[in-house]
N, CA, C and O atoms as a printed pandas DataFrame, in Angstrom:
     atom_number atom_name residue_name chain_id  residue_number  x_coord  y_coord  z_coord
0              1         N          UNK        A               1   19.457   27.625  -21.160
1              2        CA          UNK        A               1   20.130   28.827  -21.603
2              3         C          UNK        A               1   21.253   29.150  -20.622
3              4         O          UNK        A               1   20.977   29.343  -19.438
4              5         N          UNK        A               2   22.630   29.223  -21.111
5              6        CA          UNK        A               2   23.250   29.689  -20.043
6              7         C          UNK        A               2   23.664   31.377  -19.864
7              8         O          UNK        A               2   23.525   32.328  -20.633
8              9         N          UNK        A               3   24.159   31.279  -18.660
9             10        CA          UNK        A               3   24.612   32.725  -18.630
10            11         C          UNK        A               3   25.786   33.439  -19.322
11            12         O          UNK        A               3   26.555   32.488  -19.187
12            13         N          UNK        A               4   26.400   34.192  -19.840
13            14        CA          UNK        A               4   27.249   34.828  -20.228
14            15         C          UNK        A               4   27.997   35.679  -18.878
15            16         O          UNK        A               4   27.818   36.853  -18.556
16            17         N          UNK        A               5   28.792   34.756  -18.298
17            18        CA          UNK        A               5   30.110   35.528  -17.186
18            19         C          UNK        A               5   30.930   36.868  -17.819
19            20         O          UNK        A               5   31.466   37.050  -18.912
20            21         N          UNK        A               6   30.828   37.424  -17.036
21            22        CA          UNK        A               6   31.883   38.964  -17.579
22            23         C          UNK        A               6   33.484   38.534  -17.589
23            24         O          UNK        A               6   33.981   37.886  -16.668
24            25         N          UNK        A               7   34.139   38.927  -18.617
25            26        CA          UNK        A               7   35.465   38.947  -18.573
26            27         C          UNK        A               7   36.488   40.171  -19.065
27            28         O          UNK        A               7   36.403   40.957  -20.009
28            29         N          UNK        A               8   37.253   40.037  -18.268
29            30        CA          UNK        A               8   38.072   41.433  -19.306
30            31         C          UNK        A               8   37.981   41.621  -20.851
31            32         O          UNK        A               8   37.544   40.617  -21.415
32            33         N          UNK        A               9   38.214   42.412  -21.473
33            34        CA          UNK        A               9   37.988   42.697  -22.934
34            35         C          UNK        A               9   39.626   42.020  -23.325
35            36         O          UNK        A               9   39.772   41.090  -24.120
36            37         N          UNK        A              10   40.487   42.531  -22.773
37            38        CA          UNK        A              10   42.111   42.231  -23.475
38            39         C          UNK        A              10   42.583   41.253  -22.927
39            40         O          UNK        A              10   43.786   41.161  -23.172
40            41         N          UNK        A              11   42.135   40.328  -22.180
41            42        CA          UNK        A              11   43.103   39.095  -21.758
42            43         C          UNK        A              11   42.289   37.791  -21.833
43            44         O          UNK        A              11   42.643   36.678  -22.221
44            45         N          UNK        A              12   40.780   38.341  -21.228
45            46        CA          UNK        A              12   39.660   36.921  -21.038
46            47         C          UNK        A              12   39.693   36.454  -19.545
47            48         O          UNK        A              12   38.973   35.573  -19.074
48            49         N          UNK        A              13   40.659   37.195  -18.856
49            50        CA          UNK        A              13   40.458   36.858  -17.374
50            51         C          UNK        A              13   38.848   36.791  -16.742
51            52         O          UNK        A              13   37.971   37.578  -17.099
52            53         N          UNK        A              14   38.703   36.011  -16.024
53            54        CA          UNK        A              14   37.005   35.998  -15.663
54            55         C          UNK        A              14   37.404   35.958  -14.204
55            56         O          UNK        A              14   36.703   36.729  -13.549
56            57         N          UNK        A              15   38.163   35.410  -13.594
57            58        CA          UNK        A              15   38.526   35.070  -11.983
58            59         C          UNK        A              15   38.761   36.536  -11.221
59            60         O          UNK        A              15   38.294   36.696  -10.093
60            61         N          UNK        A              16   39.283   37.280  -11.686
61            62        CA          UNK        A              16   39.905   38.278  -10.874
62            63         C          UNK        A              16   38.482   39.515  -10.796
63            64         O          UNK        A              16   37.396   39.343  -11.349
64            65         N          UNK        A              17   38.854   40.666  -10.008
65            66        CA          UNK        A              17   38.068   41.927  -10.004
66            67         C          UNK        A              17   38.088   42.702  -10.810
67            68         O          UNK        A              17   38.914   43.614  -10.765
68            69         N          UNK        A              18   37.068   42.577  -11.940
69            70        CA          UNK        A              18   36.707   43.376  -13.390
70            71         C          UNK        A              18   36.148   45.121  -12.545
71            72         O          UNK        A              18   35.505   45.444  -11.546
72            73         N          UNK        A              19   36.797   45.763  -13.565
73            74        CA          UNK        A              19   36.497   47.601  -13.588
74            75         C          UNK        A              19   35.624   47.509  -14.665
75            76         O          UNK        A              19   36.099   46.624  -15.376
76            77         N          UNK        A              20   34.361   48.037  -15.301
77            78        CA          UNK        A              20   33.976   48.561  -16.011
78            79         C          UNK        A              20   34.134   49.520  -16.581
79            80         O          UNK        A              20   33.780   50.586  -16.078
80            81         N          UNK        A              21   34.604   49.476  -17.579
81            82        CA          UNK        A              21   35.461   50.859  -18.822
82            83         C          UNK        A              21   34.439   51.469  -19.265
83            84         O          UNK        A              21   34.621   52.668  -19.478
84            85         N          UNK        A              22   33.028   50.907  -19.563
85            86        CA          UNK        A              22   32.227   51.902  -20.664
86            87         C          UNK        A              22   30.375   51.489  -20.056
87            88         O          UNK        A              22   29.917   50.539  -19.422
88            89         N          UNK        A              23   30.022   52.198  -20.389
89            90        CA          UNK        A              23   28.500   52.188  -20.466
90            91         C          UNK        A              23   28.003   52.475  -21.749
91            92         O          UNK        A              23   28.636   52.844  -22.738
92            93         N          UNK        A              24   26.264   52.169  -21.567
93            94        CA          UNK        A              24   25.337   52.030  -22.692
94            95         C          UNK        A              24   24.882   50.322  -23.000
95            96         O          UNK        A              24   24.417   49.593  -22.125
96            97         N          UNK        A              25   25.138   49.889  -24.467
97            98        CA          UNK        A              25   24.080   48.686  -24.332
98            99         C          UNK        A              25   25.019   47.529  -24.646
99           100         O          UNK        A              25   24.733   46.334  -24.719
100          101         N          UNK        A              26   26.470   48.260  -24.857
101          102        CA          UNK        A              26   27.613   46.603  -25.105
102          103         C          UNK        A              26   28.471   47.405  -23.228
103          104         O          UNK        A              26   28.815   48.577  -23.075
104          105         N          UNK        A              27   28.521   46.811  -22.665
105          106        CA          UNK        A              27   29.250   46.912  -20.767
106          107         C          UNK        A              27   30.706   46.160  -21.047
107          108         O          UNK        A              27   30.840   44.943  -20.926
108          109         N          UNK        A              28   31.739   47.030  -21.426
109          110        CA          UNK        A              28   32.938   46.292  -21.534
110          111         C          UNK        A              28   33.849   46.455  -19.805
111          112         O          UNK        A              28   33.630   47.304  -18.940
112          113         N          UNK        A              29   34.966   45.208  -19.776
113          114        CA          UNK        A              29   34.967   45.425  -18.286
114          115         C          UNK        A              29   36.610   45.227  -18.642
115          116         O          UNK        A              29   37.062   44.826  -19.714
116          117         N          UNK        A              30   37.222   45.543  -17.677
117          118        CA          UNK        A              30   38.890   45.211  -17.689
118          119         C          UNK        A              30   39.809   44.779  -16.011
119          120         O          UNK        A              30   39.810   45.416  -14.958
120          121         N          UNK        A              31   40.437   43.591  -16.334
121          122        CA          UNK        A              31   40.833   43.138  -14.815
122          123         C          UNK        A              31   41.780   44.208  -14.429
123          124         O          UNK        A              31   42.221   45.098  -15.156
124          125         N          UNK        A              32   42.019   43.998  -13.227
125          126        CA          UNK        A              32   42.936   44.714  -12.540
126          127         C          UNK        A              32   44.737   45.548  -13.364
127          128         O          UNK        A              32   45.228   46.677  -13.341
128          129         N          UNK        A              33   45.187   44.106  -14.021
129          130        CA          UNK        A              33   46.412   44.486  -14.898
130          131         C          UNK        A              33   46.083   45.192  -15.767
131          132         O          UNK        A              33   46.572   46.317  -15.872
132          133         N          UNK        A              34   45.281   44.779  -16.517
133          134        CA          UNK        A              34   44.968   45.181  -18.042
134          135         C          UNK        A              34   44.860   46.896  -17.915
135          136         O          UNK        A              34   45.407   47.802  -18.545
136          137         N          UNK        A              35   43.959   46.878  -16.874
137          138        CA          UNK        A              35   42.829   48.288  -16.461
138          139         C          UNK        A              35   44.317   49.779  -16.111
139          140         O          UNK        A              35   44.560   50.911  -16.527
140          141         N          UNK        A              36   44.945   48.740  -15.073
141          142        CA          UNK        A              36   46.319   49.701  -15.197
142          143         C          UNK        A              36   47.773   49.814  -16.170
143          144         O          UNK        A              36   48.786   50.496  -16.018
144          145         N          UNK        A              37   47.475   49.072  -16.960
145          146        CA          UNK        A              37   48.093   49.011  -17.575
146          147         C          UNK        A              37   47.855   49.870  -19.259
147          148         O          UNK        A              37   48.559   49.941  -20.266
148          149         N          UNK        A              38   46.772   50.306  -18.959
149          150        CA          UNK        A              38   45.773   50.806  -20.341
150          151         C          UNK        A              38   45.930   52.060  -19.920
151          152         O          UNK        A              38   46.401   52.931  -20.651
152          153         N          UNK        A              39   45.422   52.344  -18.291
153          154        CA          UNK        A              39   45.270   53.886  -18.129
154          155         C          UNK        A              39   46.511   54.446  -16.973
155          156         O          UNK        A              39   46.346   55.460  -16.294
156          157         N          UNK        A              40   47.728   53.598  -16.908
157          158        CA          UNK        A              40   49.106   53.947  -16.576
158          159         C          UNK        A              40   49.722   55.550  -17.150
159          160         O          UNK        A              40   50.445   56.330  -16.529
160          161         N          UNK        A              41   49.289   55.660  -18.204
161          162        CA          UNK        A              41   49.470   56.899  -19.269
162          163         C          UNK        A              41   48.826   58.302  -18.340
163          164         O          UNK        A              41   49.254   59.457  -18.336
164          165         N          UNK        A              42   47.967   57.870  -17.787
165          166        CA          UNK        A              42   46.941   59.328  -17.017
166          167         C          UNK        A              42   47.689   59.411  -16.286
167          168         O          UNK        A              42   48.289   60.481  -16.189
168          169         N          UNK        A              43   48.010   58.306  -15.416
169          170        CA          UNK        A              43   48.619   58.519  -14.243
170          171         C          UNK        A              43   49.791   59.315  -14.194
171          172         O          UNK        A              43   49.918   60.164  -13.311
172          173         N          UNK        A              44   50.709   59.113  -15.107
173          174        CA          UNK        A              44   51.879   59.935  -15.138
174          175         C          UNK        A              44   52.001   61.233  -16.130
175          176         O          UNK        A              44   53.007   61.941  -16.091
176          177         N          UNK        A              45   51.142   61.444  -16.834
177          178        CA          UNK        A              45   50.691   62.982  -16.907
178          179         C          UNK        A              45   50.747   63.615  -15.637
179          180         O          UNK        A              45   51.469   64.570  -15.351
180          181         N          UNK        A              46   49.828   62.944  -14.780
181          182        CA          UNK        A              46   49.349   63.977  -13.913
182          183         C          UNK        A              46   49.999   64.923  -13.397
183          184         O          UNK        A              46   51.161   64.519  -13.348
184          185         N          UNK        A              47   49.957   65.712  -13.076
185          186        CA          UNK        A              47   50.869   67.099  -12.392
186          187         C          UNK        A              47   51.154   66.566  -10.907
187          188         O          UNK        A              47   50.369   65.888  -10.244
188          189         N          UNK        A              48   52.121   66.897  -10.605
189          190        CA          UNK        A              48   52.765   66.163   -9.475
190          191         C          UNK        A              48   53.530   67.570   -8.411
191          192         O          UNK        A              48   54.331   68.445   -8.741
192          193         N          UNK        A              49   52.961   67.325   -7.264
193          194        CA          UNK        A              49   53.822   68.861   -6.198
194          195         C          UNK        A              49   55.067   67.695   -5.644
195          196         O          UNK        A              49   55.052   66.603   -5.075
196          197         N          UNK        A              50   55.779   68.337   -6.008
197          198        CA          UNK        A              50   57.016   68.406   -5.111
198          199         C          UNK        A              50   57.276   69.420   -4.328
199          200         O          UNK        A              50   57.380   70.549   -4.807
200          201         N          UNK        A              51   57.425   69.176   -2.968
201          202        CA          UNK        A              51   58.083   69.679   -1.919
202          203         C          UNK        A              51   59.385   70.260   -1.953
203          204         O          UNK        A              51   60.351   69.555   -1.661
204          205         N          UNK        A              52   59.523   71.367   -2.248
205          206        CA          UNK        A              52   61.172   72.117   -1.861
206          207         C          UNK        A              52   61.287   71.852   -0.478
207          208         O          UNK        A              52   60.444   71.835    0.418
208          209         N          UNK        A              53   62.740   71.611   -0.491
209          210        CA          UNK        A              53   63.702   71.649    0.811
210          211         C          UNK        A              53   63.747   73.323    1.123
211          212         O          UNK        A              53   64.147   74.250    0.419
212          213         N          UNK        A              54   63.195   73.301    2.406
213          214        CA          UNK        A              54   63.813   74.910    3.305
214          215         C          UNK        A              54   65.582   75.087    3.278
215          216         O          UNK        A              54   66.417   74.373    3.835
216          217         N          UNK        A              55   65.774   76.227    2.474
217          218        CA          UNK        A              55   67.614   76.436    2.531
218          219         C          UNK        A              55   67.944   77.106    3.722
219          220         O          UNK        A              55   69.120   77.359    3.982
């Protein structure tokens, strides 16, 4: 019987460092690109401080 290796869901990468996206009884995982590239969108929502210059 062999094993079933984890791979990203959107590319099939197996080599690189998988994130796990979801829990329960199917464990989907996503490499490094994919993972930022999916949740890039949050990131730049985010509310952002900018620093005023002292006049």
């Amino acid at each position: 019987m062999k094993k079933i290796l984890s791979s990203c869901v959107d590319c099939g990468e197996d080599q690189s460092v998988l994130t796990q996206v979801s829990s329960g009884p199917e464990i989907l995982f996503l490499c490094s690109d994919c993972h930022n590239l999916k949740y890039s969108k949050e990131v730049q929502n985010e509310i952002k401080y900018v620093k005023k210059e002292k006049s």
